[in-house]
N, C-alpha and C positions, 0 to 999 in steps of 0.2 A: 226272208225267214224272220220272225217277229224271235225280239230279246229274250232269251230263255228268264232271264233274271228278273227278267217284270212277272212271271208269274211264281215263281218261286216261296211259298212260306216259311220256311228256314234262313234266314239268312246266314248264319256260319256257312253255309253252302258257296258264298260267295267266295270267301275263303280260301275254301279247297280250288274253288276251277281256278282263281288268280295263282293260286300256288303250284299248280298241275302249268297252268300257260309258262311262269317261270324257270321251271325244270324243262320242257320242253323248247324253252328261248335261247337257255344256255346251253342245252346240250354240245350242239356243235362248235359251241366254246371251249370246253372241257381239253384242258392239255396233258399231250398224252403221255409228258414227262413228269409230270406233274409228280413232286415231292413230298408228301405229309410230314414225314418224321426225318428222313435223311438230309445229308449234306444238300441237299436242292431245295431245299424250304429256304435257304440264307435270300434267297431273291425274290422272295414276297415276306418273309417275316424276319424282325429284327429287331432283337434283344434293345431294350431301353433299360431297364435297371428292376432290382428285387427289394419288392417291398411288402411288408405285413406280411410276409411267407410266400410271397407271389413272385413269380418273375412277372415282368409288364411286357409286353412286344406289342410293336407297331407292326401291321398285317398290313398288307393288300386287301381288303374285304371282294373287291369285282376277283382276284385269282382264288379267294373260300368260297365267294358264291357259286364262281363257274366250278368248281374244282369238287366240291366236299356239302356243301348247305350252306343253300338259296333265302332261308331264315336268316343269315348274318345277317345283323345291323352295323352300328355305328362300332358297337365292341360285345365282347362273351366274354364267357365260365367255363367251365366243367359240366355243368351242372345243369345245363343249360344246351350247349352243343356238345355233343357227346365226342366229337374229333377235339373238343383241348384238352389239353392232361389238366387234374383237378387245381393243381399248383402253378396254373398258366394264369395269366388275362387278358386279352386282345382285344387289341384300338386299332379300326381302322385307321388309317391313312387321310381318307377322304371321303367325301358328305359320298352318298352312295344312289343311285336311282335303280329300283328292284320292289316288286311287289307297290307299287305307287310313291317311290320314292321315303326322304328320309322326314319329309315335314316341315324341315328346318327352316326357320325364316333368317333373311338377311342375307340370302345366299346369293352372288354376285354373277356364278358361272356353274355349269354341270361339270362334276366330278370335282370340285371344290378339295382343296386340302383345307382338315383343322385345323385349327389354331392350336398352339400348346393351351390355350385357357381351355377349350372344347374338349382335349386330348386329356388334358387332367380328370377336370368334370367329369367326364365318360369313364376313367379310370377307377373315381371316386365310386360313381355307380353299382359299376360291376363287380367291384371289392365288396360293397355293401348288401348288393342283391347275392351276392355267390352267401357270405354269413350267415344273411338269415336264410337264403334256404337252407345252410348247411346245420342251422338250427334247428329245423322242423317245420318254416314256412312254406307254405306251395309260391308256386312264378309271383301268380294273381297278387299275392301279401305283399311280397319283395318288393317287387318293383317298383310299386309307389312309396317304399321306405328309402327304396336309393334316390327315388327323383328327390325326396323329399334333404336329405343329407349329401344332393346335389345341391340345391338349392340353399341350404345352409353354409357350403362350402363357403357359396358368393363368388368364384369364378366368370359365372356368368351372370347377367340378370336373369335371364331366364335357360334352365339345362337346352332345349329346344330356341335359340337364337343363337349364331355364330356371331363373336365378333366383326366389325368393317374389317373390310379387306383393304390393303394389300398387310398382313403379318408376316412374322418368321414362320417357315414351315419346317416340317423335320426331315434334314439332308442327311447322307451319310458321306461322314469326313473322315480319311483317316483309318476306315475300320468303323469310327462309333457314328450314334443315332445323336444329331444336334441339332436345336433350335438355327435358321438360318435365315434372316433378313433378305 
């Protein structure tokens, strides 16, 4: 059977079928305790600290993908994913492979944890894109203002390279979310 996609003149079309194969990838992923808002979220989400009006939480992205939307990336909004509350912000965890993966170069292993420099940056982003849209920007506007006051941060040389590996990643000690060597 000859590749539907070679005759296709729309290409957003592409889009949809990769996005349709990923809901139907993870279906049988999908756990059936699965917690959004209750005491059962502490085991994929965890509180890091409140900033600019935001609480921050580091997610599990693979337990939102399979669980809630296959769109997560690296981190969201409100505004953006309609499962966070508007006063949320979410960082994954780790570099992520879904819809053609995450792009990122320098990446040493699949499912890779960030770095706190990646974890901020992405923080930085997200704060910035959730702003302006909550200014009156659409996605398209945002996005390129947060990579851009990613890039100004200086965290990283570029928002898209992780640092070399091996860094601190973030452990839970104690109760709290830490950097850990």
């Amino acid at each position: 059977m000859p590749d539907a996609r070679k005759n296709m003149t729309d290409r957003r079309l592409f889009f949809w079928m990769d996005f349709e194969d990923e809901i139907q990838k993870r279906a049988p992923k999908k756990d059936p305790n699965f917690d959004l808002n209750g005491p059962g979220n502490k085991r994929w989400k965890k509180f890091i600290r409140e900033e600019d009006g935001f609480k921050i939480f580091a997610v599990s992205g693979e337990t939102v993908r399979n669980n809630v939307d296959v769109t997560f990336g690296h981190g969201g909004h409100g505004l953006v994913h309609v499962c966070i509350p508007l006063d949320e912000i979410w960082i994954d965890m780790r570099h992520y492979f879904c819809l053609d993966g995450c792009d990122c170069d320098n990446l040493k292993r699949k499912n890779q944890p960030v770095s706190k420099e990646f974890f901020e940056s992405t923080t930085i982003h997200e704060t910035t894109e959730f702003l302006e849209m909550k200014n009156g920007r659409r996605f398209n506007e945002s996005d390129p203002i947060a990579r851009q006051a990613e890039r100004g941060a200086g965290l990283l040389v570029d928002p898209t390279t992780e640092i070399d590996w091996p860094y601190p990643v973030l452990k839970e000690v104690g109760g709290k979310m830490i950097w850990v060597a």
